[in-house]
Every structure is written in C-alpha cells, then in structure tokens.
PAMARMI-266875 format. One line per field, with one value per residue (C-alpha): residue number from 1; residue in three letters; y, x, z. Coordinates in steps of 0.5 Angstrom, whole numbers, plus 2048, in hexadecimal, padded with zeros to 3 digits. Layout:
BEGIN
pos <- (NUM,...);
code <- (ALA,...);
v <- (Y,...);
u <- (X,...);
w <- (Z,...);
! end
This chain:
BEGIN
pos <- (1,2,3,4,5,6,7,8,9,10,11,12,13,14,15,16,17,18,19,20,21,22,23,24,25,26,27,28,29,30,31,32,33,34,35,36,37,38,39,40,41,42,43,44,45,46,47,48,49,50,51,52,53,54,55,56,57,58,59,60,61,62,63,64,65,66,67,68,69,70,71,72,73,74,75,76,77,78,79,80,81,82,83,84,85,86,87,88,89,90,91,92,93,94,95,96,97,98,99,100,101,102,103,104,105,106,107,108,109,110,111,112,113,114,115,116,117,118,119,120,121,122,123,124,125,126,127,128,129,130,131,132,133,134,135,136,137,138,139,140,141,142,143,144,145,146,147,148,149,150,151,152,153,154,155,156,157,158,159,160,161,162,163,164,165,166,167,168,169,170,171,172,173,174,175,176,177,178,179,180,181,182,183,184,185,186,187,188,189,190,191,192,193,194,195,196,197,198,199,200,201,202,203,204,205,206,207,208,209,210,211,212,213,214,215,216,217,218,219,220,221,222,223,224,225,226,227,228,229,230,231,232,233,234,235,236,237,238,239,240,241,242,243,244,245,246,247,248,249,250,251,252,253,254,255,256,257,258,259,260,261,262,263,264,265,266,267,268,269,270,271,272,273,274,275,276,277,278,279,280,281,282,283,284,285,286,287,288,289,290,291,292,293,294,295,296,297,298,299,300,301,302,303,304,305,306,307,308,309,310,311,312,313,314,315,316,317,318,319,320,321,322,323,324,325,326,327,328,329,330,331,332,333,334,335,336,337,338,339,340,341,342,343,344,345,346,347,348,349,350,351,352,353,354,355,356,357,358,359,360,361,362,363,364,365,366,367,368,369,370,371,372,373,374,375,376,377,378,379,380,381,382,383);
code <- (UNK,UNK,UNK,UNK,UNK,UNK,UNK,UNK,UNK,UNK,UNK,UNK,UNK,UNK,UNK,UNK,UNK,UNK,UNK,UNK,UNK,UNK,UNK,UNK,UNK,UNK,UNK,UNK,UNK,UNK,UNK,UNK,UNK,UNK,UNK,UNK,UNK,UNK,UNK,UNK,UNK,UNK,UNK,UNK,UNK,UNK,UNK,UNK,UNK,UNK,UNK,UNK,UNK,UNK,UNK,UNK,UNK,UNK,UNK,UNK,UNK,UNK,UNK,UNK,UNK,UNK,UNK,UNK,UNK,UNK,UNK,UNK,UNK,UNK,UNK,UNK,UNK,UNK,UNK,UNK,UNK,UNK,UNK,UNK,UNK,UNK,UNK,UNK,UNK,UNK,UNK,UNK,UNK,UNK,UNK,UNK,UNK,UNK,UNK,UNK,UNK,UNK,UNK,UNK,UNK,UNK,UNK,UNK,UNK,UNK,UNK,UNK,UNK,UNK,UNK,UNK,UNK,UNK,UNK,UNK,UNK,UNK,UNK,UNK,UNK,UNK,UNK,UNK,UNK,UNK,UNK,UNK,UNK,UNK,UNK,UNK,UNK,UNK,UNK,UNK,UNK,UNK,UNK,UNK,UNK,UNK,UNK,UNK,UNK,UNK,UNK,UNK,UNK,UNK,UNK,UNK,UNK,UNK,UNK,UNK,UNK,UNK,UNK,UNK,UNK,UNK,UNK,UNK,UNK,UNK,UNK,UNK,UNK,UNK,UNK,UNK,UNK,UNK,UNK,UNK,UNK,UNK,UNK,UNK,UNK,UNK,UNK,UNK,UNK,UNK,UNK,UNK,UNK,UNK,UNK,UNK,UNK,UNK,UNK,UNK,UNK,UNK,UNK,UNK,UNK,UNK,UNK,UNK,UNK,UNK,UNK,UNK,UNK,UNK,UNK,UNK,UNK,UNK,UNK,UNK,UNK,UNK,UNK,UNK,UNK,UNK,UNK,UNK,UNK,UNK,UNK,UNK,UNK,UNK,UNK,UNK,UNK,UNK,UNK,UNK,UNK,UNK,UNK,UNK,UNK,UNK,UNK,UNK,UNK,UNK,UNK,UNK,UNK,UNK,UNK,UNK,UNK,UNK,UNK,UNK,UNK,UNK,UNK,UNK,UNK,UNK,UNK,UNK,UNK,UNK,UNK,UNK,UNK,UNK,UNK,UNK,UNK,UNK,UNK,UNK,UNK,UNK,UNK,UNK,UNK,UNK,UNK,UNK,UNK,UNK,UNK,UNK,UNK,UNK,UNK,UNK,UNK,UNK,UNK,UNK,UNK,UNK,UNK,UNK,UNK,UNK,UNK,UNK,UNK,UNK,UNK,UNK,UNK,UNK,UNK,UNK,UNK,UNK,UNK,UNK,UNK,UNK,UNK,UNK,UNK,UNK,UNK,UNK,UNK,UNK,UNK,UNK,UNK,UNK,UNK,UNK,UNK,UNK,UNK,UNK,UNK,UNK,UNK,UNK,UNK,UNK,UNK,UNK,UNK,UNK,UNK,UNK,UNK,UNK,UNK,UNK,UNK,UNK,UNK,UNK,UNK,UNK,UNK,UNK,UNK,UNK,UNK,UNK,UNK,UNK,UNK,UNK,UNK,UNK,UNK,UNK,UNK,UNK,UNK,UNK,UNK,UNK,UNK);
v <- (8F4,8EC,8ED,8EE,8E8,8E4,8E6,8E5,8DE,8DC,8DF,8E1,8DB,8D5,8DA,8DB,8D4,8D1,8D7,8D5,8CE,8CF,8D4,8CF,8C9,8CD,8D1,8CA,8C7,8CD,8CC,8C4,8C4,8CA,8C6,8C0,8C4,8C7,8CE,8D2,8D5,8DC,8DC,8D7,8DD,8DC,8E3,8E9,8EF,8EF,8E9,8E7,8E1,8DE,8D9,8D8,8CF,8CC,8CE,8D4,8D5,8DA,8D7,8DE,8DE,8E6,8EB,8EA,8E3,8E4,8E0,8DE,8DD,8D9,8DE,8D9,8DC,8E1,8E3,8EB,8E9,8E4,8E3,8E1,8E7,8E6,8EB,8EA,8EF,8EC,8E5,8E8,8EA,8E3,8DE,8D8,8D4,8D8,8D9,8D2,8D2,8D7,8D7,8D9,8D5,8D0,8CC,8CF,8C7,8C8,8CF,8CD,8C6,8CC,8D1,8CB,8C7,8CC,8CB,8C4,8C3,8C7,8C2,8BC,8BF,8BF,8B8,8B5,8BA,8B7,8AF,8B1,8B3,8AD,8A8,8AB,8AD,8AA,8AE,8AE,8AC,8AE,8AA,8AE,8AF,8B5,8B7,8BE,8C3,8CA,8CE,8D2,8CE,8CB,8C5,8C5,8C9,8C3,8BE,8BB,8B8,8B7,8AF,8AE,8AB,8AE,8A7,8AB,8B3,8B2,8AB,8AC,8A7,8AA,8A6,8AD,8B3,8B7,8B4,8B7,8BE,8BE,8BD,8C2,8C7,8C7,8C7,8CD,8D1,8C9,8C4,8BD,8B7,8B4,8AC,8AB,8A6,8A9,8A3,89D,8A0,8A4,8AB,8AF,8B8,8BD,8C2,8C8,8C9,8D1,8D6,8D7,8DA,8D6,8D6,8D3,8D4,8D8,8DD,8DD,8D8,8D8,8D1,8CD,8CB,8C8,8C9,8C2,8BF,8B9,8B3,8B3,8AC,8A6,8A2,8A7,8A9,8A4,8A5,8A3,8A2,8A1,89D,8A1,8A0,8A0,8A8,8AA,8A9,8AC,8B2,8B3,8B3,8B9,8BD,8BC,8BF,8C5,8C7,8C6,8CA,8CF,8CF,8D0,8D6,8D9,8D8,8DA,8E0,8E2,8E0,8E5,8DF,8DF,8E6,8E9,8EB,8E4,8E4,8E4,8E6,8E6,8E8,8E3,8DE,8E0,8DF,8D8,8D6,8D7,8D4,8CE,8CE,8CF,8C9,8C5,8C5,8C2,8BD,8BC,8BE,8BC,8C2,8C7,8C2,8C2,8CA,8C9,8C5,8C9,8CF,8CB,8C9,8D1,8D3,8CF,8D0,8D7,8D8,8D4,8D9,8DC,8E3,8E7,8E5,8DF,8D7,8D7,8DE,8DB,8D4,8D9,8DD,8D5,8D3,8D9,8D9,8D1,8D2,8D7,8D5,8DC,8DF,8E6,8EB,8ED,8F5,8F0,8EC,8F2,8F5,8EF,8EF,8F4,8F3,8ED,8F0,8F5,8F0,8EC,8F3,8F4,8ED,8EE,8F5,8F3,8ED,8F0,8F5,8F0,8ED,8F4,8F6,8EF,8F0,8F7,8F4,8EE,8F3,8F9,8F2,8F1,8F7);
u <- (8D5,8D2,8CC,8D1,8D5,8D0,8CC,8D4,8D4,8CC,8CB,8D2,8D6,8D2,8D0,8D7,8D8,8D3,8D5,8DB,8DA,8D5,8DA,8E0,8DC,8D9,8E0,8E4,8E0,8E2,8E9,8EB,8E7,8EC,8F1,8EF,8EF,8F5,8F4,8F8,8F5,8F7,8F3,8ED,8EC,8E6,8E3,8E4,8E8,8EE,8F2,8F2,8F6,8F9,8FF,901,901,906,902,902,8FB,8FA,8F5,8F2,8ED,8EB,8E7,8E0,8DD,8D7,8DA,8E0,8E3,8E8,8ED,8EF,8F5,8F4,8EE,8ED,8E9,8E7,8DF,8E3,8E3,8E7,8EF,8F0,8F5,8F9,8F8,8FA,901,903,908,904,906,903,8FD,8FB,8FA,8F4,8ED,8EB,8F1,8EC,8E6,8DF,8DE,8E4,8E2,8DB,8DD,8E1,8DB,8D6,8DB,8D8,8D2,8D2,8D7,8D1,8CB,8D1,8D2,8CB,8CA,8CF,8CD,8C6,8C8,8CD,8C6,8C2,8C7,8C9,8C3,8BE,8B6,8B0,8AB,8A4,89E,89A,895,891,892,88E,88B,88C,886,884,88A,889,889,883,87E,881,87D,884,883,888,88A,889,88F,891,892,893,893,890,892,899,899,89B,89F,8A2,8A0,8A5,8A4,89D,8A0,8A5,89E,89A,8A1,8A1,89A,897,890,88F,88A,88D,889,88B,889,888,887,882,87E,880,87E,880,87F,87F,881,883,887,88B,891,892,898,89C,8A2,8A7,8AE,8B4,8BB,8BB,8B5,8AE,8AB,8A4,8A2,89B,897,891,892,892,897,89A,898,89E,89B,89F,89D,89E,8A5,8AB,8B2,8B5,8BD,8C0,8C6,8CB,8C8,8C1,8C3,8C6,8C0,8BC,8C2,8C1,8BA,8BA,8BE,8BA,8B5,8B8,8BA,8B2,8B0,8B5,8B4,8AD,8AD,8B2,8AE,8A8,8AC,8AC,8A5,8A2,8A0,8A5,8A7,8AE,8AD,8AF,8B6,8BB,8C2,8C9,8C4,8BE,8C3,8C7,8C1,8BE,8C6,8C6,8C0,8C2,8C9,8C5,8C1,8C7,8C9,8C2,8C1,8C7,8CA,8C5,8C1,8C8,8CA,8C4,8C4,8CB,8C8,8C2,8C6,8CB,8C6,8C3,8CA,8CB,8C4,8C5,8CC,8C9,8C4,8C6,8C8,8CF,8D4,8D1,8D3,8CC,8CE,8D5,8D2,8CC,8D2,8D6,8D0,8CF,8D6,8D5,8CF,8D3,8DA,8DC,8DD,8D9,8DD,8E1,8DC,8D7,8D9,8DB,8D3,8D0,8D5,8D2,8CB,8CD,8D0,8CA,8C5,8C9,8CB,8C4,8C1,8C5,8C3,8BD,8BC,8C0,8BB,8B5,8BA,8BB,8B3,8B1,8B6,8B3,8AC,8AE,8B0,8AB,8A5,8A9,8AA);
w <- (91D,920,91B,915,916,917,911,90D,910,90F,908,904,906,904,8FE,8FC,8FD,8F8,8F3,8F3,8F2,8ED,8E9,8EA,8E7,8E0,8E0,8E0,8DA,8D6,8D9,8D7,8D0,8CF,8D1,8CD,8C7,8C8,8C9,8CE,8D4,8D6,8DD,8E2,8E7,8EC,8EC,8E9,8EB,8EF,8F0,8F7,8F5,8F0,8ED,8E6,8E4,8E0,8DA,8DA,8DD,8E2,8E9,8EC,8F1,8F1,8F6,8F3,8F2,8EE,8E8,8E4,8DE,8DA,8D6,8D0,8CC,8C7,8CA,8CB,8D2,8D6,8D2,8CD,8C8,8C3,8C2,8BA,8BB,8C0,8BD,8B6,8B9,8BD,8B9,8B6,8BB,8C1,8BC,8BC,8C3,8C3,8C4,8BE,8B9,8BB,8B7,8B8,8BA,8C0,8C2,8C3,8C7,8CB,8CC,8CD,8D3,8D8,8D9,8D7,8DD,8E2,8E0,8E2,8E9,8EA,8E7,8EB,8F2,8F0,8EF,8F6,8FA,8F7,8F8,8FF,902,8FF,8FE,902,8FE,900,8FC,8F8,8FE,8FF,907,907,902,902,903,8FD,8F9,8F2,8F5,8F9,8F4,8EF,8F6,8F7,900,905,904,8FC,8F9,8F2,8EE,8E7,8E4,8DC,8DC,8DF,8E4,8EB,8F0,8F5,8F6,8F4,8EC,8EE,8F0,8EA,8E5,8E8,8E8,8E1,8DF,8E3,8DF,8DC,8DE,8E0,8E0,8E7,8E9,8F1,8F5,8FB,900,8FB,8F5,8EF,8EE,8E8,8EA,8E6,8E8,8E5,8E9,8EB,8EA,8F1,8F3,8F7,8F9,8F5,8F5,8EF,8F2,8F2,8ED,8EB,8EA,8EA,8F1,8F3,8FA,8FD,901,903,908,90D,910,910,90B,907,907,906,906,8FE,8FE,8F7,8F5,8F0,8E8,8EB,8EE,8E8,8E4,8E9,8E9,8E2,8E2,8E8,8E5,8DF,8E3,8E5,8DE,8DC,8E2,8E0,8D9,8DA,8DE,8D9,8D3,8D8,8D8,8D0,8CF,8D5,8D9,8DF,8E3,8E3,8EA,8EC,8E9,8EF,8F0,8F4,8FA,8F9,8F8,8FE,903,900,900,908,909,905,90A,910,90E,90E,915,917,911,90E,907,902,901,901,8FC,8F8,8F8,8F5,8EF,8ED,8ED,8E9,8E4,8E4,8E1,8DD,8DA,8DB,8D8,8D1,8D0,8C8,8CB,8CA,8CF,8D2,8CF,8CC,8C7,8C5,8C3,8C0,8BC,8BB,8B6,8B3,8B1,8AF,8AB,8A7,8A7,8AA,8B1,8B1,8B0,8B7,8B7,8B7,8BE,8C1,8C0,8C3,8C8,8CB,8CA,8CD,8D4,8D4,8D4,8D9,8DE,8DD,8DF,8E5,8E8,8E7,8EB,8F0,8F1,8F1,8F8,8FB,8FA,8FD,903,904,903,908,90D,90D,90D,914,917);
! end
C-alpha cells in the first residue's frame, strides 16, 4: 500500500499537474477566441467522464472538472459534442437570435481563428515558460571543446582528440557545444566538415554523425551522435544571464527547436526512417514527469518547467496535424471548404470523424503498449 501511494505522489500527481496545465492552456485559446468572436460556449470541462466538479458562469459556460484528466474540451454552442462536430439538426430548430451565437453560423475565416487559437495558445506557453527560464535562471554555456571520445564512436573513427575545439561545422561558425549537439542531431548518416582548433592550429575532420537512441519527454528519439562529450574544465563553462528581450529571443529560438526536432521525427516516421516503436504514451510520460519533479527538489524548477514547455509545443503540434478530430482536421476540412465556397456535406464530416478518432485511439493504444513492454523490458533486465 506505501508502494503505491508514493508511485501516485512520484508519477501521477506531477504527471496530472502538467497535463493539465497544458490541456488549460490549449483549451483556453479556443475558449477566448470563441468569446472574441461571439459564440456561446456550452461547457470548459478538464478531463472527460464524470463531472467531479463544476459550476455554470454568468454566460452560460459550464467549468467541469471530470474524473479522467487525459485531455479536454471546449463544447461551443450548436455543437453535437466537445470535438466540434457539427448538430445541423439542432442548430436548424433554434431562433435566429440563438442561431447567431453558433459555431457553425460563423465565417470560415472566424471558425478557422477559433480551431487554430489552441494550439497557438500551447507554443505561447512555451515561449513564455522558455523566456521565464533564460531570464530567471539563466544557461550554462559549455565552449565547443572536446573532453572525451567515446570508444568505437563516429567521433573517434572521424580522428576527433580529447581537447579539440570545435571552431565551425560546414562553415557555421561554433561559439557552444550545444550549437554542435543541435547540427549533429539533425544531420545523422550525413558528412560534415568540422574545422578545430588542435595544439594552436586548424584541422580539418570529417565526420558522419551516427543514428542513437535517446530519451525525450516525448519518448525514445533517434538522433545523430558522434560520441564525444563536453569538457567540464573551468575555463570552459561560463554561467550566462539574459535580460527580458534577449530571453524572448532565445525563448522563441527554442521553441523553434523543439517544433524542428519534433517535426523531423514525424516526417522520419512517414518516410520510414524513424520507428513507431519510440512513440510514448500517458505512462512514458508519467515516469519522465516524476523524474522532472524529483529533479526539482535538488536543482530548482527549470527542468519541470522546461518539460512543461516541450510537452507544450508537442500538442500543439500534435493537435495541427490534418487528421479528423484533431484542430488540424477542422482547419484541413475549413480550407477545402474556402476554396470551394461550401462546407462538405455533413454525411461526409461525420465519416472522417471517424477515421479520425480510430486513428487517434489507435495512436493511442499503440504507445501505451511500447510503455507497458519497455516497463516489462526494464524489470525482467533487473531482475
């Protein structure tokens, strides 16, 4: 029974805590666009299922919180359901005056503003969880320098040394390590020129960065590595504080990063080249959110907070993706329908509707098996 409780307060609380932070945020942009553009909203709930809490505003809107905190939803007026699935039927039988307030009497241009303001509202709370982190807690640099090589590495094949300093990579000019790690990252099975500076005087190496597995907090990635790791002298690390415009930039520039990073594995997914094995669900992400909290106890908040971020960016991406159900399948169905002059016919919606939430549910259950056979793998490897 200890066991338990303390996995709940490790893993589930921290893990609900970000969710739904993350969910409020992505659902509030749909919310106050909404608002903005004069539709009713029916419901906010946080979660789906049975109404654990819930109270009705002024508006009309109802505030939910519900017993399964895996999402949630904004039900606009006239809506059949909280994905925003039209109710033609329902909408034909109300007053003009009512009918006015729907989502659907709106203009494509309105309805497509509504549907976009979710994901929109997830990369601003990364841009401002990121901006947040620079201006408060600054970043270690690490000079470009090399500390060790991994043995049997790309890096030591290519005739990288213990003490060379990275200057360019294909005439980018290098000024930090993690610059380095980001080229490399991307460009795995491809030559790069490197330039560095070894006993006084410049070298030349090429080098093709190999493909490696590593954790992220949306699972197992594979990245480019050359296996060399950073020098930990102190002349090569320096502590950097930013003021407020310099960490926006900064925040804005990470943030890209992470939609890049993201955006590559899922076109490394359609091409072949990525494996759907890396995919995590609610219980990769539940473990990687308890080791972010426990971090926070010893160092502080910046990587709980910079796990929110990322997670953050990853629905927003996620959620724009052209599938039924998702903000990226409304905003796919919102041009067609532009380009046209008509919506599709509502026979038509209701069938990629479908498709949509089978190719999400199976998105799902298929992650949630790569957790549950990495937790098998993890404990029959220590046992």
């Amino acid at each position: 029974m200890l066991d338990l409780l303390t996995t709940f307060a490790t893993y589930v609380i921290p893990f609900v805590f970000i969710l739904t932070i993350v969910v409020f945020v992505h659902e509030f942009g749909h919310f106050i666009v909404g608002r903005w553009c004069g539709v009713q909203v029916d419901a906010f709930s946080i979660g789906f299922g049975p109404e654990l809490w819930a109270r009705t505003d002024r508006y009309g809107t109802r505030w939910r919180i519900a017993a399964i905190p895996l999402g949630g939803y904004v039900k606009f007026h006239g809506d059949a359901n909280g994905a925003s699935l039209p109710d033609p039927d329902a909408v034909e039988a109300m007053p003009a005056a009512e009918r006015d307030v729907t989502f659907a009497a709106q203009t494509v241009w309105k309805r497509a503003a509504i549907v976009f303001a979710g994901p929109f509202a997830n990369f601003v709370l990364a841009i401002a969880i990121f901006a947040g982190i620079f201006n408060f807690y600054g970043r270690t640099i690490l000079a470009p320098r090399v500390g060790s090589v991994v043995e049997g590495g790309a890096g030591a094949a290519a005739g990288f040394l213990p003490g060379d300093l990275v200057l360019s990579i294909d005439g980018a000019p290098i000024d930090a390590f993690s610059k380095m790690q980001e080229m490399v990252s991307v460009s795995a099975d491809s030559k790069l020129v490197f330039v560095v500076r070894r006993a006084g005087q410049d070298v030349t190496i090429l080098a093709t960065p190999a493909w490696r597995e590593v954790e992220s907090p949306a699972g197992k990635m594979r990245i480019g590595m050359l296996g060399l790791k950073a020098s930990t002298q102190a002349s090569d690390v320096r502590e950097e504080r930013y003021g407020p415009l310099e960490s926006v930039r900064l925040a804005f520039s990470e943030t890209w990063q992470v939609v890049y990073r993201t955006g590559s594995y899922l076109g490394g997914l359609v091409s072949g080249r990525e494996s759907a094995d890396q995919l995590s669900g609610p219980i990769g992400i539940a473990q990687i959110s308890g080791k972010m909290a426990q971090a926070a106890t010893k160092v502080g908040l910046a990587p709980f907070l910079n796990l929110i971020a990322i997670l953050s960016v990853s629905i927003g991406l996620l959620n724009l993706m052209p599938v039924p159900m998702l903000d990226g399948g409304h905003l796919l169905f919102f041009s067609i329908e532009a380009i046209r002059g008509q919506a599709l016919n509502e026979r038509a919606q209701e069938f990629a509707f479908r498709v949509g939430l089978a190719m999400v549910g199976v998105l799902m259950i298929f992650s949630t098996y790569n957790d549950i056979a990495r937790l098998i793998h993890r404990f029959a490897g220590a046992s």
